[in-house]
C-alpha positions in Angstrom: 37.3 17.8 204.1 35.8 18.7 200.6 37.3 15.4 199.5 34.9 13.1 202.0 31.8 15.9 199.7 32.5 14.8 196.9 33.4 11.2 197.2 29.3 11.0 198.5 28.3 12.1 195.2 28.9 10.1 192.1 31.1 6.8 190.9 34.0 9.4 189.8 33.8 12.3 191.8 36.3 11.0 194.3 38.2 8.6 192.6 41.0 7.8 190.7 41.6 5.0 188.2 44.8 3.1 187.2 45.5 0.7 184.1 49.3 -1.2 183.6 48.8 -0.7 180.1 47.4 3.1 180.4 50.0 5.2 182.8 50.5 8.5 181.2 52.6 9.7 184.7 54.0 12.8 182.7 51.0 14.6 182.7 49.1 13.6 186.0 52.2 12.8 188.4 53.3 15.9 190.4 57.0 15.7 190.6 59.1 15.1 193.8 62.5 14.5 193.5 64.2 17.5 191.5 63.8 20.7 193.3 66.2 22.6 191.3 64.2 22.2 188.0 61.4 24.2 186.7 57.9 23.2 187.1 54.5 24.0 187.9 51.8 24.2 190.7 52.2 21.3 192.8 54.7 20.1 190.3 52.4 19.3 187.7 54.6 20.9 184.5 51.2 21.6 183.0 50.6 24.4 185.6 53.6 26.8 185.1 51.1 29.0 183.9 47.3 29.9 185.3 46.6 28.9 182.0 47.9 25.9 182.2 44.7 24.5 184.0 43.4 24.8 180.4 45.5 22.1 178.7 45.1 19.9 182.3 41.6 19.7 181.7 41.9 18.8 177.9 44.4 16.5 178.4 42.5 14.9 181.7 39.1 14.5 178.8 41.5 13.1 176.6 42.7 10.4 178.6 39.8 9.3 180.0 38.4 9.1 176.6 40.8 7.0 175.5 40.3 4.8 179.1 36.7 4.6 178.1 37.2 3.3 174.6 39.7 0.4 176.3 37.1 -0.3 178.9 34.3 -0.8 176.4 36.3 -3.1 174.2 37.7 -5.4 177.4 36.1 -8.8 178.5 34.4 -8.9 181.8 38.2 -8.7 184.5 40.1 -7.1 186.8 41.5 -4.7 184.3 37.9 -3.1 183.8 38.0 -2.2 187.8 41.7 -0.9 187.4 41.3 1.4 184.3 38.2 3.0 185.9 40.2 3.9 189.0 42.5 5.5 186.1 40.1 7.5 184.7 39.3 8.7 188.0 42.5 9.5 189.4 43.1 10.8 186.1 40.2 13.4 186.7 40.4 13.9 189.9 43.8 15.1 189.6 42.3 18.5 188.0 39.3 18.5 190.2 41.6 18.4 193.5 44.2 20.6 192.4 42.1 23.3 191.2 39.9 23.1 194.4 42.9 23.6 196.3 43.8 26.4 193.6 41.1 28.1 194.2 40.8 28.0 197.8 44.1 28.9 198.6 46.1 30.7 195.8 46.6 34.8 196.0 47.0 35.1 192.4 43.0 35.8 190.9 44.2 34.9 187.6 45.1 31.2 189.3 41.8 31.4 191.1 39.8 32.4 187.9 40.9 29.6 185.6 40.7 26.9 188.5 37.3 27.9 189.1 36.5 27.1 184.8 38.6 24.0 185.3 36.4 22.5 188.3 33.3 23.5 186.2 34.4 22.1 183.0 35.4 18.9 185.1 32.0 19.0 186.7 30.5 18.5 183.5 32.4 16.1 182.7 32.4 14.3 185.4 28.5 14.1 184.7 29.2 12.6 181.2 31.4 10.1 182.6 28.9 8.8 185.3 26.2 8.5 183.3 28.0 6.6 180.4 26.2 3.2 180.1 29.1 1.1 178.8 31.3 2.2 181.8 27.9 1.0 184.1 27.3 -2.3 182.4 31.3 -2.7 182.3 31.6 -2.3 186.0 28.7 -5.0 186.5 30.1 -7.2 183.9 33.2 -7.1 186.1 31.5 -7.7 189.2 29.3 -11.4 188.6 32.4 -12.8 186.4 34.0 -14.3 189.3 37.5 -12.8 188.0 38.1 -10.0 190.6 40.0 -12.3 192.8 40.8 -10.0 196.2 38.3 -8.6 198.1 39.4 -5.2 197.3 38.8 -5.4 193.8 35.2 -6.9 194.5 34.2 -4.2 196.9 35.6 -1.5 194.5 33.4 -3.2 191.4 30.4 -2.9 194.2 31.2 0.4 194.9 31.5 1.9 191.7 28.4 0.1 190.5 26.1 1.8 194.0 28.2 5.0 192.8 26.5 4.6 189.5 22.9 3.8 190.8 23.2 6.9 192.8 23.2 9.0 190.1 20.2 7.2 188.9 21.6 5.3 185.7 19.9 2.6 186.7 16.2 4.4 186.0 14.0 4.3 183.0 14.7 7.4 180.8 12.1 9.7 181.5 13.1 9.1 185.3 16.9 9.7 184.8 16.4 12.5 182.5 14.2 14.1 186.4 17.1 13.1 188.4 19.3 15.0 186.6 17.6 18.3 186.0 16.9 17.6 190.4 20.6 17.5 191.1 21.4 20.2 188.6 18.6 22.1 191.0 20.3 20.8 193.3 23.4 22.0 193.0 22.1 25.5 192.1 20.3 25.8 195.2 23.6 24.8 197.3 25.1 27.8 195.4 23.3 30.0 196.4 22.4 29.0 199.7 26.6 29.3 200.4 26.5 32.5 198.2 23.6 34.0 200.3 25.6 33.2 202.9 28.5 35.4 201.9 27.1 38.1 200.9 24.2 38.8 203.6 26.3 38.3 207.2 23.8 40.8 209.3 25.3 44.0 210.9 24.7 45.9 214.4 25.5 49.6 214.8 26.4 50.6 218.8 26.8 54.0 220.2 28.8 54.8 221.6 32.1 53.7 220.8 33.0 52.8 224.7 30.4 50.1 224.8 33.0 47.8 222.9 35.7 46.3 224.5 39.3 47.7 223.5 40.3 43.9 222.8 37.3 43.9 219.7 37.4 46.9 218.6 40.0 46.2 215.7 37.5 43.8 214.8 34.7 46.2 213.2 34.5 49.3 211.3 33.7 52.7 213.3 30.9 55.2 212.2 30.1 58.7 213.3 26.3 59.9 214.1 25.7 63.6 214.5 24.1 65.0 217.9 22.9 68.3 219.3 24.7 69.8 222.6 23.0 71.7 225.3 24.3 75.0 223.2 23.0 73.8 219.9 26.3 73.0 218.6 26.9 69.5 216.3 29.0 66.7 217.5 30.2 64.0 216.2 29.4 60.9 218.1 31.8 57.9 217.5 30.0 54.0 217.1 31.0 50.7 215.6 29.0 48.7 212.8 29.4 45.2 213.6 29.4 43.0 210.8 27.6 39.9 212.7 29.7 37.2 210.7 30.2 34.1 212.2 33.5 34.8 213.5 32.8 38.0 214.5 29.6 37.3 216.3 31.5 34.9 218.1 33.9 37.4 219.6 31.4 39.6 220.4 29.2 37.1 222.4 32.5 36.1 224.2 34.3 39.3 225.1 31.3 42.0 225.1 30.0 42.9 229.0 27.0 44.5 227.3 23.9 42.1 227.5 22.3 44.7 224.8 25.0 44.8 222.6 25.2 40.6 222.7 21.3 40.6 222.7 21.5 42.9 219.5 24.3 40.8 217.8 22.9 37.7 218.4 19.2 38.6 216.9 21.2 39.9 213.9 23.7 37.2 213.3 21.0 34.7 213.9 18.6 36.4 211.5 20.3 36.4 208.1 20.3 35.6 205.2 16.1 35.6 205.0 16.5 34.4 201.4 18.2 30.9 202.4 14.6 30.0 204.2 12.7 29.6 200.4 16.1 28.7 198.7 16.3 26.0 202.1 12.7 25.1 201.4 13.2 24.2 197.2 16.3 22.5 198.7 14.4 20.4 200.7 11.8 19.3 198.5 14.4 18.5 195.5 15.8 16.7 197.3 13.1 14.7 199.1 11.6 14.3 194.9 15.4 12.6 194.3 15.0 10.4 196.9 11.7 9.3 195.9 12.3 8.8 192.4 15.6 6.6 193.8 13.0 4.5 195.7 14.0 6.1 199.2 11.4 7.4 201.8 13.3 10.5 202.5 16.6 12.2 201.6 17.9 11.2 205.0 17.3 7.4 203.6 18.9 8.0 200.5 22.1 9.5 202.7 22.1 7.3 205.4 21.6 4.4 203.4 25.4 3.5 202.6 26.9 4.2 205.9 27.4 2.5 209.0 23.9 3.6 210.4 21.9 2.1 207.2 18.7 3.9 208.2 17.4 7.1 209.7 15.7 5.3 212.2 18.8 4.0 213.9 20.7 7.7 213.4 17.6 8.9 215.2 17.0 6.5 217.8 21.0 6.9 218.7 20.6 10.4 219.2 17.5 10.5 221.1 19.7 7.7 223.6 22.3 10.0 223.9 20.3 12.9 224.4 18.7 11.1 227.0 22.2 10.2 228.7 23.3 14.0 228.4 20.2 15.4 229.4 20.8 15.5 233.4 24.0 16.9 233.3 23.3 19.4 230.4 20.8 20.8 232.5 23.3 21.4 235.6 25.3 23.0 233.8 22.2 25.5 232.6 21.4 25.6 236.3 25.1 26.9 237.2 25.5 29.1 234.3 22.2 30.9 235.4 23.1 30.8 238.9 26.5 32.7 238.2 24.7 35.0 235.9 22.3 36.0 238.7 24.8 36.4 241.6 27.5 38.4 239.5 24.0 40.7 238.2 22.8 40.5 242.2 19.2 39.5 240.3 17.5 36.5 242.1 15.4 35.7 239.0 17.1 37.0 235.9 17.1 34.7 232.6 19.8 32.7 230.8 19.7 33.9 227.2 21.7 32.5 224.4 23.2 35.2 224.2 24.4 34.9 227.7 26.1 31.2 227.1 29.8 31.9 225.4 30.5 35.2 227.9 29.4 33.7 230.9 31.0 29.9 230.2 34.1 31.8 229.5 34.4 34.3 233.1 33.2 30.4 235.1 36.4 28.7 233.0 38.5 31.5 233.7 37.5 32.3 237.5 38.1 28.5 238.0 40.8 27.5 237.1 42.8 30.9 236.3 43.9 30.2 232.6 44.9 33.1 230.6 44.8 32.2 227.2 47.5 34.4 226.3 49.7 32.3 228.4 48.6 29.2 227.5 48.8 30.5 224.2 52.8 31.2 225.3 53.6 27.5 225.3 52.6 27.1 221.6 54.5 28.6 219.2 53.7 27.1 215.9 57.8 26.3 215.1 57.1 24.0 217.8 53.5 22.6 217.2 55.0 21.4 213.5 57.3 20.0 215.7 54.8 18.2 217.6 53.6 16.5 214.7 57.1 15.3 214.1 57.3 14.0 217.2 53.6 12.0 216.9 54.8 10.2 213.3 58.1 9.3 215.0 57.2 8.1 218.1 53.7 6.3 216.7 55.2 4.8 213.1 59.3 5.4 213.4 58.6 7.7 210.6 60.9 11.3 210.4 58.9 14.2 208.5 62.1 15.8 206.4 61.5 19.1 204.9 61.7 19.1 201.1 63.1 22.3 199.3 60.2 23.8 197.2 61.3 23.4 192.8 60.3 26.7 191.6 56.9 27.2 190.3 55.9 24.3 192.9 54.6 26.6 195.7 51.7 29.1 195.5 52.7 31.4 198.5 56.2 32.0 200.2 55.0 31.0 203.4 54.1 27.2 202.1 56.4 24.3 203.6 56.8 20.7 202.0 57.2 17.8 203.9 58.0 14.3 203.1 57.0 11.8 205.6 60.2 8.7 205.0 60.2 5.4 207.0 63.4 4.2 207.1 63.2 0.8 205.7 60.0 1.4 203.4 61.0 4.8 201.9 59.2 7.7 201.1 55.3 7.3 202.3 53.6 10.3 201.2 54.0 14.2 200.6 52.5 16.9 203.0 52.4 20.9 201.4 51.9 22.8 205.0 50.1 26.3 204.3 49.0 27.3 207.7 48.6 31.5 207.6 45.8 33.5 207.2 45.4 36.0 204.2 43.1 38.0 202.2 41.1 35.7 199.8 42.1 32.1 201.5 40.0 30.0 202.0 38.5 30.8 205.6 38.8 27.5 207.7 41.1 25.0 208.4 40.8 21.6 206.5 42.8 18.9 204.4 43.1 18.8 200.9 43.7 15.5 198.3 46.4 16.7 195.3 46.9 12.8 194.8 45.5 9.8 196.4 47.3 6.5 197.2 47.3 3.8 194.3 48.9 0.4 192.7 50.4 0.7 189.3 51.7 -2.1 189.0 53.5 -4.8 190.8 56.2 -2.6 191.2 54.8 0.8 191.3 53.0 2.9 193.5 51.5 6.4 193.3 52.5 7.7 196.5 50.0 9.9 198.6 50.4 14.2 197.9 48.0 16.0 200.3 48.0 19.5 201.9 47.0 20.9 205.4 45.7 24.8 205.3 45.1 26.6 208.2 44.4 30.1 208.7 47.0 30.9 212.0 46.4 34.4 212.7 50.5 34.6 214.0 53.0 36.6 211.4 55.2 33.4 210.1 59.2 33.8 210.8 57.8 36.1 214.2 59.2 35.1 217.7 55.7 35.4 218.6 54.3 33.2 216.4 52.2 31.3 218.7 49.0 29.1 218.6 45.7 29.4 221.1 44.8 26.0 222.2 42.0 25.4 220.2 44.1 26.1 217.3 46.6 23.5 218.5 43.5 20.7 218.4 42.6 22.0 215.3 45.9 21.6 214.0 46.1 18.0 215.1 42.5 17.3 214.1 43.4 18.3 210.4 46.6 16.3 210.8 44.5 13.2 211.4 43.0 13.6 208.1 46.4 13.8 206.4 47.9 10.7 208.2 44.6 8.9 207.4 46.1 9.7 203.6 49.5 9.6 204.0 49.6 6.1 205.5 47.0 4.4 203.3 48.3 1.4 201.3 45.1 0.6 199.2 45.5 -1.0 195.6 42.6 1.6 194.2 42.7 5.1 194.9 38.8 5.2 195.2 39.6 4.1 198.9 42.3 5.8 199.6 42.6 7.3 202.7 39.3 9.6 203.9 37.8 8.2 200.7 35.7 5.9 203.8 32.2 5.8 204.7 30.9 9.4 206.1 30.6 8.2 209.2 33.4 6.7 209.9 35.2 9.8 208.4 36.1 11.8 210.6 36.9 9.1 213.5 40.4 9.7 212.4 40.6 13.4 213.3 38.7 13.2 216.4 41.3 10.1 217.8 44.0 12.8 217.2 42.4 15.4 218.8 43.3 13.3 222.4 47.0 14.2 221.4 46.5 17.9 221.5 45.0 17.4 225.6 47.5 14.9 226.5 50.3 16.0 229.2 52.7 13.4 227.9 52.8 14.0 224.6 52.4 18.3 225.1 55.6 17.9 227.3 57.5 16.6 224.1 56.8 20.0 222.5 55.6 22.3 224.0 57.6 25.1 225.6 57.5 28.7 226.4 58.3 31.1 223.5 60.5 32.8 225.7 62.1 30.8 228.1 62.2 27.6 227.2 60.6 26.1 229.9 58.5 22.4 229.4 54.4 23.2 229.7 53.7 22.7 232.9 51.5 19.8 234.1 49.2 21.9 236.7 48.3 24.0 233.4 47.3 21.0 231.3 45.3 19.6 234.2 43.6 23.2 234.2 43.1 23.2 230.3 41.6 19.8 230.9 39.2 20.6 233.7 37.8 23.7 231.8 37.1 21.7 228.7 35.2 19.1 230.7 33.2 21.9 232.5 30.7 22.7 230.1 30.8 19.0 227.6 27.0 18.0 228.3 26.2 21.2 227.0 28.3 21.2 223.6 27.4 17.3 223.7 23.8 18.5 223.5 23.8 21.5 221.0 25.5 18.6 218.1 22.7 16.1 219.2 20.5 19.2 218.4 22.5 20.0 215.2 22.1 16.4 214.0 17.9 16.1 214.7 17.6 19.4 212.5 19.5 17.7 209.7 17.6 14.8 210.5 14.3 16.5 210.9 14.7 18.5 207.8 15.3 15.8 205.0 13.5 13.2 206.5 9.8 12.1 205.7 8.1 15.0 204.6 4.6 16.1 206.4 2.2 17.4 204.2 1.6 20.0 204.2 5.1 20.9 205.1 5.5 22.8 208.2 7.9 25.9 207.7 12.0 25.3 209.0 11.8 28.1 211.6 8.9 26.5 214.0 11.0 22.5 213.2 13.9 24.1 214.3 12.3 25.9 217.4 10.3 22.9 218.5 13.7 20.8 218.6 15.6 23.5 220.0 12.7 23.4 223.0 13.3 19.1 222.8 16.9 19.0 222.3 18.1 21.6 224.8 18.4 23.8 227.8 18.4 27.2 226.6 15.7 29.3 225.4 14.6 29.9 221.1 14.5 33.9 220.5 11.5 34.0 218.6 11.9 35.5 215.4 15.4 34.2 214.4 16.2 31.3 211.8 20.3 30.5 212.9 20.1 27.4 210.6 19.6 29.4 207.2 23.6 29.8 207.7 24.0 26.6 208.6 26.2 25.2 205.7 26.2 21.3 207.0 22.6 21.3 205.6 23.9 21.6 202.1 27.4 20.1 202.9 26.3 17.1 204.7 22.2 16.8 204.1 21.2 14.0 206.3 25.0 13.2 207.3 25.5 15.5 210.1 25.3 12.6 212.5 28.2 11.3 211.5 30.4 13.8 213.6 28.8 12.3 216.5 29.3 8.4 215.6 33.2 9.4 214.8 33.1 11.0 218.2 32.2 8.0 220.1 34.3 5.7 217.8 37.7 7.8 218.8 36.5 7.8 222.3 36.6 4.2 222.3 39.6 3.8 220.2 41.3 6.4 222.7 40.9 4.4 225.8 40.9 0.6 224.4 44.1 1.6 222.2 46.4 4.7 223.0 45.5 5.8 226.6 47.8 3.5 228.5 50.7 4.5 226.3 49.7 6.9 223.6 52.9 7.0 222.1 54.5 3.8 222.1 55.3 2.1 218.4 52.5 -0.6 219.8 50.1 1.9 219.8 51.3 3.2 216.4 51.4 -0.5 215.2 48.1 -1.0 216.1 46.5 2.2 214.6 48.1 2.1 211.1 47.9 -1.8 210.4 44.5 -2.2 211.8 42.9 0.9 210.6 45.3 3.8 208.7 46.2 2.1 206.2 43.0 0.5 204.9 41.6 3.3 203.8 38.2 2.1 202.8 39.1 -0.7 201.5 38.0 -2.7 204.3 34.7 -2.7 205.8 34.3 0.0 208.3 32.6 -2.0 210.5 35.6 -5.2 210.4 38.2 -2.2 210.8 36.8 -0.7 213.8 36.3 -4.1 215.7 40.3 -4.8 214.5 41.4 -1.7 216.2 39.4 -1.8 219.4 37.5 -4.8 220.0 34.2 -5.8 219.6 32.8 -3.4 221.9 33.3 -0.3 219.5 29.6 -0.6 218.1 26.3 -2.8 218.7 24.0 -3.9 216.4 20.6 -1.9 216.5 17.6 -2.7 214.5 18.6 -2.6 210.7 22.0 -0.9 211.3 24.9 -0.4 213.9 25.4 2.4 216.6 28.3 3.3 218.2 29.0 2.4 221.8 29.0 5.7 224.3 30.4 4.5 227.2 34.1 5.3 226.7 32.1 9.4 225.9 30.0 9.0 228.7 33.0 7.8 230.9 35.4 10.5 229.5 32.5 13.2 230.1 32.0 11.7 233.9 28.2 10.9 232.8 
């Protein structure tokens, strides 16, 4: 996922550059084939050492030095368009690794230097995109009528926008503002993520029994001291809850104590107080960039490139949908309250936010009798990997064959390598699998670029290196070693990132795979998802830890039905999500009105439930920083899949057809093709309509899946 970040940003932050002539492999190519032999962190030999990210990021300046002398001595060609895909990849290949370094690796020395290697590259990177021979180079390339396929025109195109983002194209005293503005920028993101971090909010109870057994391993336990009827001093045991996101989460689930989720919630939706001025300089850099760019907004200067072209459409497409959800999201309100107030024998008691997660979850579980730890039963994760095995097989005729790890290659014991073969094309791609949780890993589950898909030459290709990290709570090697179903979807969401890179065939690297407009992104991911729900392809896997027994249907059906029960109202709170984002970086009012009042009037607009006067949940809202105007885009992939579920896989979601029709007429593009042209070749016409300036996905396979 922090691949699709950076590839918004600049001409070479996600990309990777390739020359016949310039192919120093020894260096940048992470080895594959000799497991018995010595070598380094995701087999680059550079990295035997921590140290060795050091020499990577000289050698990767080097190179690209070298690439920007050829480019600036070549006439106007294809070979311009191919060595700056070098230099790129060539880059990129420290940036990635040490991301994934740093994210992942127990070792702080590892972590230490691939922090100063993904700064050092950073600064570079700037150098690099705001070179002018590289710029003029690229558009010299692009009017000389020599890039002859379509892929090496829209890669001259997109490297030249890439540049123009960053603002080369400006008169100097106006680049010299948009770069101190993304340096602020940038800062402000830091700190916003940092304030984050280190500010989560905390609760104490008293007493100790007013947390549920099941939570208590969750948070630390303090003592108070009280007086007894005989003036003697006890000690009274409590818990401090630390009102993380995670843990405030389990607490608003599992705690019967409307004080103690009433408490949580304030406090977990109160922090950190700083991100509301850091959220407002945010803002109005950003809204300066845009302006100096010739944009309207921030949200303009996002939405520009993607499939929605304007704010206006992304807005007017969620106000339609909110309208469609609306009816239904209330009924569920109405229900939720109603339960509340019969199981509390009060005839006119509230519905709090606080109330939503533990009440949803009694309704799911008194209607359809799922106990999680059964389901959970059916799941263990030897046989979830398997269940990806069984998806590339059945889908692509493709085996996944585990690859013994070469020593040095690995940065934790519990790391598996996979190669995903084809039997008459080969080898397609490399997958590292690092699914545990463990002190200091990164905290969330996502997929991670070591090496994007290339062309080197006519005969040559780089082929795709990616990993998948999770954070499985299960003890690997245990017999009970098992996932909860929404780790199971997670898992096969994540896993629809890494087929999008593992099957992409593009000739440039800058497309490779995710490297797609944001929102078309995460279409991928959200079309796998479907495979984690679907009875005929959970029967291929999954079987109880214990006796061996197929999943039954009845409990999939169940499973089903309890994620459908509440949709309109999760439908509703990302509609919400995306008119904050929205809200917030579009067209400024002056003055500006303060983030806590926008927030609370669209809360009020967007949704059913109540705003707790006093809290601010969206200063910990990372999207703003991560995504900043681009939060939409969850919900344009959503409806994408939804259509590309039921006009492609849902007759016979595992067929080679289906498999056919997913990897030749989308997969393996990357984006290459034009998102638009590869979501009408994989499901018809009907996928999108033209609205206004831009394009908007069609809801009616969500709305029919949702029974709206």
């Amino acid at each position: 996922m922090s691949a699709l970040l950076r590839r918004r940003v600049t001409a070479f932050w996600y990309s990777r550059p390739m020359s016949r002539r310039f192919a120093s492999r020894s260096i940048f190519e992470p080895s594959v084939g000799a497991e018995s032999a010595q070598t380094g962190l995701y087999g680059f030999d550079l990295l035997k050492t921590a140290k060795g990210f050091r020499r990577f990021v000289d050698e990767a300046i080097h190179r690209s030095g070298e690439l920007v002398t050829y480019i600036s001595r070549l006439p106007p060609s294809v070979e311009i368009i191919r060595a700056m895909d070098e230099i790129s990849d060539t880059v990129c290949s420290v940036v990635d690794s040490a991301e994934l370094c740093r994210n992942t690796h127990p070792d702080r020395e590892f972590v230490e230097e691939a922090n100063n290697a993904c700064i050092k590259m950073y600064d570079y990177l700037h150098v690099l995109n705001t070179n002018h021979d590289l710029y003029n180079a690229v558009i010299k390339a692009e009017q000389s009528g020599h890039l002859q396929t379509k892929e090496a025109q829209k890669a001259a195109c997109t490297l030249r926008i890439d540049f123009e983002k960053g603002g080369i194209h400006l008169c100097a005293g106006k680049l010299d503002r948009v770069n101190q503005l993304n340096n602020e920028i940038a800062r402000l993101s830091r700190e916003f993520n940092k304030n984050i971090t280190i500010d989560s909010g905390s609760v104490d109870i008293y007493p100790a029994s007013r947390i549920p057994k099941i939570l208590q391993h969750l948070l630390k336990p303090i003592y108070r001291t009280t007086s007894s009827r005989v003036n003697h001093e006890l000690k009274e045991k409590g818990f401090r809850i630390s009102t993380d996101p995670g843990t405030l989460s389990s607490i608003l689930k599992w705690a019967a104590d409307d004080e103690v989720r009433k408490l949580s919630y304030i406090s977990g939706n109160s922090v950190p107080r700083e991100n509301l001025k850091v959220l407002d300089r945010l803002i109005a850099a950003r809204d300066e960039l845009a302006k100096i760019m010739g944009y309207k907004s921030y949200a303009e200067f996002a939405v520009h490139p993607n499939i929605a072209s304007t704010p206006d459409v992304v807005t007017s497409f969620l106000k339609d949908l909110s309208e469609v959800v609306q009816d239904k999201a209330d009924e569920e309100f109405k229900a939720i309250r109603n339960f509340k107030r019969k199981l509390c024998n009060e005839k006119s008691m509230d519905l709090e936010p606080w109330d939503e997660a533990y009440f949803t979850a009694m309704m799911k579980s008194s209607s359809f009798d799922l106990d999680p730890s059964v389901v959970a039963s059916y799941f263990p994760l030897s046989q979830c990997i398997e269940g990806l095995k069984v998806l590339v097989e059945s889908l692509f005729g493709a085996t996944f064959c585990t690859i013994p790890l070469a020593p040095g290659e690995s940065w934790h014991s519990d790391v598996l390598k996979l190669s995903l073969h084809h039997p008459k094309e080969g080898d397609l791609g490399y997958l590292y699998l690092d699914l545990y949780s463990r002190p200091g890993k990164f905290p969330i589950c996502a997929h991670f670029a070591i090496k994007g898909a290339r062309r080197i030459s006519a005969m040559e290709y780089q082929l795709p290196v990616v990993a998948l990290v999770c954070n499985f709570s299960a003890s690997p090697g245990s017999s009970t070693s098992r996932l909860n179903h929404w780790e199971l979807e997670t898992l096969f969401h994540e896993f629809g990132h890494a087929l999008h890179s593992l099957l992409s065939r593009t000739d440039y690297q800058h497309f490779s795979g995710t490297r797609v407009v944001l929102d078309l992104a995460e279409t991928p991911a959200n079309l796998f998802e479907y495979y984690a729900w679907d009875y005929r392809v959970l029967r291929k896997f999954a079987r109880h830890v214990s006796t061996g027994d197929v999943i039954p249907e009845a409990l999939v059906k169940s499973m089903n039905d309890a994620k459908r029960m509440f949709a309109a109202t999760e439908l509703q709170r990302q509609i919400f999500y995306s008119m904050i984002d929205q809200t917030l970086f579009g067209e400024q009012a002056c003055p500006a009105r303060d983030t806590v009042s926008v927030v609370a009037d669209l809360k009020r607009q967007y949704t059913s439930w109540n705003n707790v006067e006093g809290t601010h949940w969206h200063t910990r809202f990372n999207h703003l920083i991560n995504y900043g105007g681009g939060y939409y885009s969850y919900l344009y992939a959503r409806c994408f899949a939804a259509t590309i579920w039921q006009q492609v896989c849902l007759e016979e979601p595992l067929s080679s057809t289906t498999g056919s029709a997913l990897r030749t007429e989308f997969l393996q593009h990357g984006g290459a093709k034009d998102a638009v042209q590869l979501l009408k070749d994989v499901a018809g016409e009907d996928v999108l309509r033209y609205h206004g300036q831009g394009i908007v996905p069609n809801i009616s396979s969500l709305c029919k899946e949702m029974n709206i």
